[in-house]
Each structure stands twice: as structure tokens, then as C-alpha cells.
C-alpha positions as CSV (number, residue, x, y, z in Angstrom):
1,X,0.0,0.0,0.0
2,X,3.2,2.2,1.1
3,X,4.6,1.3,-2.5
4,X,1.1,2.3,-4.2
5,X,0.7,5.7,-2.7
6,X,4.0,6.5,-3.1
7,X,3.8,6.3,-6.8
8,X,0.3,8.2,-7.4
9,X,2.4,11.1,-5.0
10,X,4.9,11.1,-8.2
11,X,2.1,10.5,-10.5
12,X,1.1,13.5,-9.5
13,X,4.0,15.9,-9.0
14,X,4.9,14.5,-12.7
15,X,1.5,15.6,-14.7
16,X,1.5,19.1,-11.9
17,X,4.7,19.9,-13.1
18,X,3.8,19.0,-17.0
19,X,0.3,20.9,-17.2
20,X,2.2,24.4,-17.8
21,X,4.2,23.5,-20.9
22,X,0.3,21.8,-22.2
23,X,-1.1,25.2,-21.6
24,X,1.1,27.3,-23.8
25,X,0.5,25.7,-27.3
26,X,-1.6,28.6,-28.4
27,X,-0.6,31.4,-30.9
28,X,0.6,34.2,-28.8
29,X,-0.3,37.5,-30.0
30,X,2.0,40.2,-29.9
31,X,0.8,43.9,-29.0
32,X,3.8,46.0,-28.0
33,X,5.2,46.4,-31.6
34,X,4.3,49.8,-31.4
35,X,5.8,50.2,-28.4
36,X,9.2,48.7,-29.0
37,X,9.3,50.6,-32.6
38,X,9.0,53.5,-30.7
39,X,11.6,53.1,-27.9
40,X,13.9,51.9,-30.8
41,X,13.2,55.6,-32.4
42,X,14.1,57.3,-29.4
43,X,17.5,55.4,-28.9
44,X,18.2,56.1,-32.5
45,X,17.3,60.1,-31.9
46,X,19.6,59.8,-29.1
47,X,22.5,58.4,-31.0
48,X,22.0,60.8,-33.6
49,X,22.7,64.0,-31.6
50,X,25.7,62.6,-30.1
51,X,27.1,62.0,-33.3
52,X,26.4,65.7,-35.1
53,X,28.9,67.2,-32.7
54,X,30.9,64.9,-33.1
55,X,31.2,65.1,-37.1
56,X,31.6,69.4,-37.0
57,X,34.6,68.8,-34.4
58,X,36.0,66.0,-37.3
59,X,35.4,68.4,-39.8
60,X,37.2,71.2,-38.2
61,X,40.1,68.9,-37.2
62,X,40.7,68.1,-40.5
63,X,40.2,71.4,-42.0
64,X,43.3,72.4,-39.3
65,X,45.5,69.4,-40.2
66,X,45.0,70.8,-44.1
67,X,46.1,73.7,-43.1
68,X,43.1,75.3,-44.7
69,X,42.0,78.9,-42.8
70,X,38.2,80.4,-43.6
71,X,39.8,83.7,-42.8
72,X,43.4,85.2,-42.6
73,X,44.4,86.2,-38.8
74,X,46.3,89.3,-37.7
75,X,48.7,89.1,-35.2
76,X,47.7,91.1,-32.1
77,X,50.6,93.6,-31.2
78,X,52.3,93.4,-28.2
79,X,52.0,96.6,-25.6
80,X,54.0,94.8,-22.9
81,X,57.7,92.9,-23.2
């Protein structure tokens, strides 16, 4: 009898443990594509603003390496040696 109930307690514990992995064989529908789109968006906004700065400093960087000036500078004159 000891032997008996012993196995319907594992029985049990076996088709307890097994009844979640039945219940999810439907089609789950997804809702928060909007959602992550969006979030996605924002990230990419974000990225983009860091970068702009960081092209105009390139851009001047390599404008000074070439040795290229927009305008011509004066040397300031000296009052004090």
C-alpha cells in the first residue's frame, strides 16, 4: 500500500509539473510592436545627436590638419615685453 501511494504522490507531482508546458501551445499575439518601434526611435534620436557634434569637431580637425583657414588672422601687437 506504502509502494502504491507513493507512486500516485509522483504521479502527480509529474503531470503538476507537465500541465504548464500543455497550456502554452496557443498562438501568442503580440501587442507591443508599437511600443518597441518606438523606444527603438528614441535610442536612434539619441545616438543621432551625439554624433552631429561629433562630425563638426571632425570636420574642423581636418580642415586644421590641411592647413586650410576660412579667414586670414592678424597678429595682435604686443604693448607689454
Amino acid at each position: 500500500m506504502k509502494t502504491n501511494l507513493s507512486r500516485i504522490i509522483m504521479a502527480a507531482a509529474l503531470i503538476s509539473a507537465a500541465t504548464p508546458a500543455l497550456a502554452a501551445t496557443g498562438v501568442r499575439e503580440d501587442t507591443s510592436n508599437y511600443l518597441a518601434w518606438g523606444f527603438l526611435a528614441i535610442c536612434g534620436l539619441i545616438v543621432l545627436f551625439q554624433i552631429v557634434p561629433v562630425i563638426s569637431l571632425a570636420v574642423k580637425v581636418f580642415k586644421g590638419l590641411n592647413g586650410t583657414k576660412d579667414a586670414e588672422m592678424e597678429v595682435a601687437p604686443s604693448k607689454y615685453r
